[in-house]
C-alpha positions, 0 to 999 in steps of 0.5 A: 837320441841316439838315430838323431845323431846318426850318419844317415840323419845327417845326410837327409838333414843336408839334403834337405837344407840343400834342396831348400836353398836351391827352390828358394833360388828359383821363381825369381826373374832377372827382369828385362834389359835393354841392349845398351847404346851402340856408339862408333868409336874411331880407333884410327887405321886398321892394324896390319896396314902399311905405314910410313917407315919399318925396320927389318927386325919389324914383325910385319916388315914381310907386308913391306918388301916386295922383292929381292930382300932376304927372307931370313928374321933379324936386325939387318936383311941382305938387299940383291939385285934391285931391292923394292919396299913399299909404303904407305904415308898420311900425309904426304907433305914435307916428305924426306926419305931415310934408309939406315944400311951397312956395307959388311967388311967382307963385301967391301974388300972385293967390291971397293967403294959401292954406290946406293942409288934410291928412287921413289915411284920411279924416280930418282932421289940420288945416290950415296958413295959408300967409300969404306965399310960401315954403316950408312945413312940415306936421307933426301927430300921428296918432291911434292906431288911424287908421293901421295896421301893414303897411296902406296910408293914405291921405293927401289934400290940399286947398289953398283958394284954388287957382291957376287958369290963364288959358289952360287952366282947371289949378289949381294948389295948391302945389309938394310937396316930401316927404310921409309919416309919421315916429316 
């Protein structure tokens, strides 16, 4: 009565019990499946495209600047000599542009009144006088036909006078805070 109770009955007793629950797992097909269905779904324009409209504190505004924009992250980026962005609209009708900018108190005391002039693909939307420092906002219809449906436009700023830099000759136009074109 005593080896019945022993450690090394115990053990063998568990294996055995063990290796009957694991032959009994086997032998047994899951069957054949099918691959289900395939059906397309359409999710829309790819992430990562071009859009309409971007704000500087975007993840992806880097794919939207094109050059003479600031590299550095953040709410606002310094526009330079001829800043130019790029975008990308669905539907092309009814268009106005919008740009959000601020002319920084320190630029102004040394430049005066600024003009931001703005053109699409080339040409001119018009421009704003920026007579004091501030923030600002740029807002003018499109002509239809100057922008179309699923191209890229272009967009090109020019700033006069512009901030020059004592110490390194960088002009500076004005701190961009978003940009693009709105229905």
């Amino acid at each position: 009565m005593r080896l019945l109770y022993s450690h090394f009955e115990m053990r063998v007793l568990l294996l055995v019990v063990i290796g009957a629950l694991l032959s009994a797992s086997c032998g047994r097909q899951s069957g054949v499946f099918p691959v289900p269905e395939q059906k397309r779904t359409d999710l829309g324009q790819d992430p990562g495209g071009l859009g309409a409209f971007i704000t500087m504190d975007d993840p992806l505004v880097d794919e939207y600047l094109v050059k003479d924009m600031s590299a550095e992250k953040g709410y606002r980026r310094w526009a330079f000599l001829h800043p130019e962005l790029r975008f990308r609209v669905k539907d092309a009708s009814h268009l106005k542009f919008a740009a959000e900018f601020a002319i920084p108190e320190v630029t102004f005391k040394v430049t005066g009144p600024v003009t931001v002039q703005c053109s699409v693909n080339g040409r001119s939307l018009g421009a704003i006088r920026c007579d004091h420092a501030g923030d600002f906002r740029y807002e003018k219809p499109v002509p239809e036909g100057l922008v179309k449906a699923g191209e890229v436009a272009r967009v090109i700023f020019d700033a006069n006078p512009r901030w020059i830099a004592p110490e390194d000759g960088a002009q500076l136009s004005f701190l961009l805070r978003s940009a693009g074109f709105t229905q």
